[in-house]
C-alpha positions in Angstrom: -21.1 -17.0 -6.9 -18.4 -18.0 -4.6 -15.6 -16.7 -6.7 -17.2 -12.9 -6.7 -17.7 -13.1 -3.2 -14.2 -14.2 -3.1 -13.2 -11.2 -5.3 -15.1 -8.7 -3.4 -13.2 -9.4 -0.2 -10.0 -9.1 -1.8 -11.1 -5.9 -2.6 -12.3 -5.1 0.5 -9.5 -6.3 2.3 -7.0 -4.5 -0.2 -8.9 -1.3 0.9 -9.2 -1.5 4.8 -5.2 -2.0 4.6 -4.6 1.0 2.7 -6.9 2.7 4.5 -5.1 1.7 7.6 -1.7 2.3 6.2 -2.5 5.7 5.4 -3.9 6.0 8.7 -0.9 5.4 10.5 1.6 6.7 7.9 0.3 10.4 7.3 -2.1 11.1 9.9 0.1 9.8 13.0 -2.7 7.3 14.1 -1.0 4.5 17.0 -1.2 1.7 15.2 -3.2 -0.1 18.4 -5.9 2.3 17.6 -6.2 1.8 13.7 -6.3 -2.3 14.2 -8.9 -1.9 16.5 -11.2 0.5 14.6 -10.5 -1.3 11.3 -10.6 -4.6 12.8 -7.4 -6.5 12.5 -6.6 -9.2 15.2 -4.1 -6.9 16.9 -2.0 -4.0 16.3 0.7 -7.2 15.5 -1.4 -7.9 12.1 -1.1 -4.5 11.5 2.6 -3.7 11.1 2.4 -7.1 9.1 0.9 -4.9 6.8 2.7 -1.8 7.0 5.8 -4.1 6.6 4.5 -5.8 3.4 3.4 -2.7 2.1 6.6 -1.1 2.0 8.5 -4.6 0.6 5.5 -4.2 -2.6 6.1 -0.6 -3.3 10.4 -0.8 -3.3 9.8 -4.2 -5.5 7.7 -2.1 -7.1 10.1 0.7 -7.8 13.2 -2.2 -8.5 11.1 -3.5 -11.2 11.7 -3.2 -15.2 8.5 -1.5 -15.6 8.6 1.1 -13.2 11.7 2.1 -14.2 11.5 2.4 -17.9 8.7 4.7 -17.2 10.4 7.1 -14.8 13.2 6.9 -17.6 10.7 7.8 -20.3 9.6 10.1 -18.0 12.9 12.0 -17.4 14.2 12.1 -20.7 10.9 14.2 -22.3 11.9 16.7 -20.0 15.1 19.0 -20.2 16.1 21.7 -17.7 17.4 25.1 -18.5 19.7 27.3 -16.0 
């Protein structure tokens, strides 16, 4: 029972960050507000996560993966002038 409590607040805790990611990203939101409504320690935890967030996603475009599929991806598609 532990281990799916465990479970459900990763979830949880994955989803109030990119909640307040987006928050702060695309609608312009200070990030003092957002860490209080969403109810980080301080706006310092926040741009912890904004800071991770952004070393996962260019780790995540630097890795194999990723880039064989945006390879895949461009070679299906040819361009006429």
């Amino acid at each position: 029972m532990s281990n799916l409590k465990t479970k459900l607040r990763q979830i949880m805790r994955k989803t109030r960050d990119e909640w307040a990611i987006f928050a702060v990203k695309e609608m312009g939101i200070s990030s003092e507000t957002v860490a209080k409504s969403y109810g980080y320690r301080s706006s310092c935890d926040l741009e912890q996560t904004l800071k991770q967030g952004e070393k996962d996603a260019a780790s995540y475009i630097g890795s194999e993966p990723c880039a064989r599929s945006l390879t895949r991806n461009v070679s299906k598609t040819t361009i006429f002038d």
